[in-house]
N, C-alpha and C positions, 0 to 999 in steps of 0.2 A: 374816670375810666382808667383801667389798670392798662399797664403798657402792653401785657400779651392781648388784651382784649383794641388796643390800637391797631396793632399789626394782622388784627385779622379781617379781609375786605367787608365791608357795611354795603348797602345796597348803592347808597350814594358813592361809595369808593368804585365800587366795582363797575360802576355808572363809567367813574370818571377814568379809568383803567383802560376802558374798553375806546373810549375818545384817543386815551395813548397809542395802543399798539392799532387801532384803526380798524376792526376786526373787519370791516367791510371789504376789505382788503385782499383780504384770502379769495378773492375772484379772481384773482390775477393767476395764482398757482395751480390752486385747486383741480379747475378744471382736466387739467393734463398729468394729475395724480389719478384724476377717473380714468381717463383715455387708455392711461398705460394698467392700472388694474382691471378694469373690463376688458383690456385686449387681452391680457393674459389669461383671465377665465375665459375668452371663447377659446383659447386652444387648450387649456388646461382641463376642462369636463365640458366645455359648453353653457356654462349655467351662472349666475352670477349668486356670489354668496355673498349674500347681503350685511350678515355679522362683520364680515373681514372687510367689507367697503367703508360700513360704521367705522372699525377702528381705523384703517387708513385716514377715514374724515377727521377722528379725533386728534391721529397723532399729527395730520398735517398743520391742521388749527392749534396746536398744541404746540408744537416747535415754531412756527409763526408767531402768535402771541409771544414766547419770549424769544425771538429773534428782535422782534420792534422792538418789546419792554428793553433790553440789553441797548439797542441803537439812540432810543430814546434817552437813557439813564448815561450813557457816556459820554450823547453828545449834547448833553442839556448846558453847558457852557457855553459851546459854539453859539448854538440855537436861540441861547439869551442875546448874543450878540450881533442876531443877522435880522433885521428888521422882519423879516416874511415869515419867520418862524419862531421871534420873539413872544407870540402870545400862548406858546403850547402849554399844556398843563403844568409838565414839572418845571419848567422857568417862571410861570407866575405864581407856583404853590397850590394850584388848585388841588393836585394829586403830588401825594410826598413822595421824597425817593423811597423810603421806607414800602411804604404802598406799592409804589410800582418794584423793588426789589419781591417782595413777599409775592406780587400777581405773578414776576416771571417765576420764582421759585416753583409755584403750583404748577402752571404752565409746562415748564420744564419736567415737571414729576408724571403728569398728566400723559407729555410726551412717552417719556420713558414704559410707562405703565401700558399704554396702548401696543408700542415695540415690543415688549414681555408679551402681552397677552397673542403677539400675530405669530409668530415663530423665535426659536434661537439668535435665527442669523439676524433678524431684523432688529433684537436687542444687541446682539454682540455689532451692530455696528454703527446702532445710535450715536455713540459718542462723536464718529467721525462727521456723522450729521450736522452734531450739536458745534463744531470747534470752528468752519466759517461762518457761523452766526453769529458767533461772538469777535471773531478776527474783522470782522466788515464794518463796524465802525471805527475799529482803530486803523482801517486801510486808509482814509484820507489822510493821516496824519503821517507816512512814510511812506503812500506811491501814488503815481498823480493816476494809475488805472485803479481805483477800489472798484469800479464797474465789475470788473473782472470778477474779482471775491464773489461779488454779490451774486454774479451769473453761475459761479461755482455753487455756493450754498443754494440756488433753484436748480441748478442740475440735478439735484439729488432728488429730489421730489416723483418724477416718476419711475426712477430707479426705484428707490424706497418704495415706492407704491408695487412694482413690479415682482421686487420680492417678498412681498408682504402675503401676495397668493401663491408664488410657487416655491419661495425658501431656496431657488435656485438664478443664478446669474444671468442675465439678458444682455445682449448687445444692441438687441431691437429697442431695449430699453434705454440705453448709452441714447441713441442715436435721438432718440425722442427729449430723452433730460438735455442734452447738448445744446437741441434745436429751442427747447426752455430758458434755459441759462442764458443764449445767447443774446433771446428776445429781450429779454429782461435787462439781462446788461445793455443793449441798445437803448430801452426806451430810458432807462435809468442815464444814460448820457443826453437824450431828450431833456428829463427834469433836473437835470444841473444847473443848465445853460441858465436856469432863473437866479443864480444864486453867484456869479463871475464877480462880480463886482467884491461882495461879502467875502467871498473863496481868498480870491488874493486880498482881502487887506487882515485879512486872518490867517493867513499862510494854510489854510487848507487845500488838500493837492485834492484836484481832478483833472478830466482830460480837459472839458470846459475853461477851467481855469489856468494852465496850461499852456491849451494850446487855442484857446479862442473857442470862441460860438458856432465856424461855419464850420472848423474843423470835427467838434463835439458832432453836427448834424450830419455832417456826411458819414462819421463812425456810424452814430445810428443807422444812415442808408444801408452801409454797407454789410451791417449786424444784419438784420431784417432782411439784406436779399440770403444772406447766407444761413439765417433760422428757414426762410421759403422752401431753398435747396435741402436741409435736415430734414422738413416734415416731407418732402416728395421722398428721401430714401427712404423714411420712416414708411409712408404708403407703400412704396416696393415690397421694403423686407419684410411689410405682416399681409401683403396681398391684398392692399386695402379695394374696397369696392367702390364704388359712382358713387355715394353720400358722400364718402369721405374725401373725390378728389373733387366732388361740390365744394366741401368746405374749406380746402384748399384756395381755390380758385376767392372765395369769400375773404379770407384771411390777405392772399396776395393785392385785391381790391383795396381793403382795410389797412393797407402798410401804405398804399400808392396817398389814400386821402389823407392817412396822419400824417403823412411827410412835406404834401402838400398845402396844411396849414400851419405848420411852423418855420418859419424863416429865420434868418442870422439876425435881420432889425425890425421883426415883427413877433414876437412871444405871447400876442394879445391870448391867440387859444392855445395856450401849452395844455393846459388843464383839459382840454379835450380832446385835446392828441392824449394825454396822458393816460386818465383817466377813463375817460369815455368809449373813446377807441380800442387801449388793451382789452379793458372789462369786456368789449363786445366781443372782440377773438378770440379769446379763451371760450366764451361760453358758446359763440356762435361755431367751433372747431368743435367741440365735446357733444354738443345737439348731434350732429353731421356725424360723428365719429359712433356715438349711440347707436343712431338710426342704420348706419352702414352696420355693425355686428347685428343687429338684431336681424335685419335680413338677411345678412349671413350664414343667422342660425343661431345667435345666442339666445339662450332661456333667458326672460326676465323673470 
C-alpha cells in the first residue's frame, strides 16, 4: 500500500474514526442548533428551509467531528496515562494519528464548505468558530476552568445556526448559545469529578481537581440553575408559546434528577447523569420547541 493510498480513510478506518470523535455525540449540541434556526425561520418567512437546516446539520457535525478528532489527538498522552481512558483508540493504535489527523482535516473542510455554501458572514466567521476547538484541549494544561472554553466553543452553535438563516446578528440567539455553553460547561464539571485522582498526579488543571468533588457539583448546580434562568429569557424574547414552557418545566425536572444521582462519595451513575440525562434535554427541549413554532404558524 502506497503511503497517499494509507492516509486515505478505508471503511475499517473510518469505522474506527467515527469510535474517536463519538459521532453519537452531537445529541448534545445539535438539538439547540435546530431550535435557534427554526426560530429564526418562523419570524424570517414562516417556512422552514430545509436546504439550509441540511447544511446547518452538516456544518455542526462537521466542526464537532474535528473538535473531538483535535481533543482526542492532543490528549492521547494524558489518556494513555489515566486508567479510564487508557483503552481509546489512538493510545492502543487501533486508529493512527495520521488517521485521525486526515478525518479531522476532512471534517474541518466539510465544515468550512457548508459555511461557504449558507452565506458570506457564516464563512467570514468560521474561523472564530474553529479557534476554541482547538484551544480546549490545551485549556487543562494552564487553567484549572477549561469548562469555561468548552462552554464557549458550544456557545457558538446556535448563533451560528442563527445566522446561517438570516446572515444577520441575533441577541435572542446570544441568549440561547449562552444558556448552551453554560449547560455544557456544567455537565462537563459533572464528568471530571471521574478523573481527580488521575487530574492531580498529572498535573492536569480542572475545577474537580482543584478544588475537590463537591465543589465541582455544586458549580454544576449552580451552571444549570443559571442555563434554566437563559432558556426562560430565551422564551420571553422570541414569545415562546405553552409547548415550549412545557419543555422548560421538562428540562428544570431533568437538572433536579441528574443532580440528584450524583454525589461527592457516590459517582456509581455519572454516566447517566451524563449521558443519559443531557441526551434527553436537548432532544426532549427541541420536540417541545418544534411543536410550539409549528402551532405558532411555522410551515413545515
Amino acid at each position: 500500500m502506497t503511503a497517499s493510498a494509507a492516509a486515505i480513510p478505508g471503511p475499517s478506518r473510518t469505522k474506527g474514526f467515527l469510535r474517536v470523535v463519538m459521532i453519537e455525540h452531537s445529541v448534545f449540541a445539535l438539538p439547540f442548533a435546530y431550535i435557534a434556526a427554526l426560530t429564526a425561520m418562523f419570524f424570517h418567512d414562516g417556512s422552514v428551509d430545509w436546504l439550509t437546516l441540511l447544511l446547518v446539520t452538516i456544518a455542526m457535525v462537521g466542526l464537532r467531528t474535528f473538535a473531538m478528532a483535535c481533543n482526542r489527538i492532543i490528549d492521547r498522552e494524558i489518556d494513555a496515562r489515566n486508567p479510564r481512558t487508557a483503552g481509546r483508540e489512538l493510545v492502543t493504535g487501533a486508529v493512527s494519528v495520521r488517521s485521525a489527523w486526515t478525518g479531522a482535516g476532512i471534517a474541518l473542510a466539510v465544515f468550512l464548505g457548508a459555511a461557504a455554501a449558507l452565506n458570506p458572514l457564516c464563512l467570514a466567521l468560521a474561523p472564530i468558530a474553529v479557534i476554541p476547538m482547538v484551544v480546549y484541549p490545551y485549556g487543562k494544561r494552564f487553567t484549572n476552568f477549561p469548562h469555561a472554553i468548552l462552554g464557549l466553543a458550544q456557545a457558538m452553535g446556535p448563533i451560528g445556526a442563527w445566522l446561517a438563516v438570516t446572515g444577520e446578528w441575533s441577541w435572542d440567539a446570544v441568549i440561547l448559545g449562552l444558556a448552551v455553553g453554560i449547560w455544557i460547561g456544567g455537565f462537563d464539571l459533572i464528568f471530571g469529578t471521574q478523573d481527580v485522582e488521575s487530574d492531580r498526579e498529572q498535573g492536569v488543571m480542572s475545577v474537580p481537581a482543584r478544588f475537590g468533588v463537591p465543589a465541582a457539583l455544586h458549580g454544576a448546580r449552580a451552571a444549570h440553575v443559571i442555563t434554566t434562568a437563559l432558556l426562560v429569557w430565551y422564551a420571553l424574547a422570541t414569545d415562546a408559546g405553552a409547548f415550549f414552557w412545557a419543555g422548560l418545566v421538562i428540562v428544570a425536572v431533568a437538572f433536579g434528577y441528574e443532580h440528584s444521582i450524583v454525589r461527592p462519595h457516590d459517582l456509581s451513575r455519572l454516566n447517566r447523569a451524563f449521558f443519559t440525562v443531557n441526551g434527553f434535554i436537548g432532544i426532549a427541549l427541541f420536540v417541545c420547541a418544534l411543536l410550539d413554532l409549528v402551532v405558532r404558524g411555522l410551515t413545515v
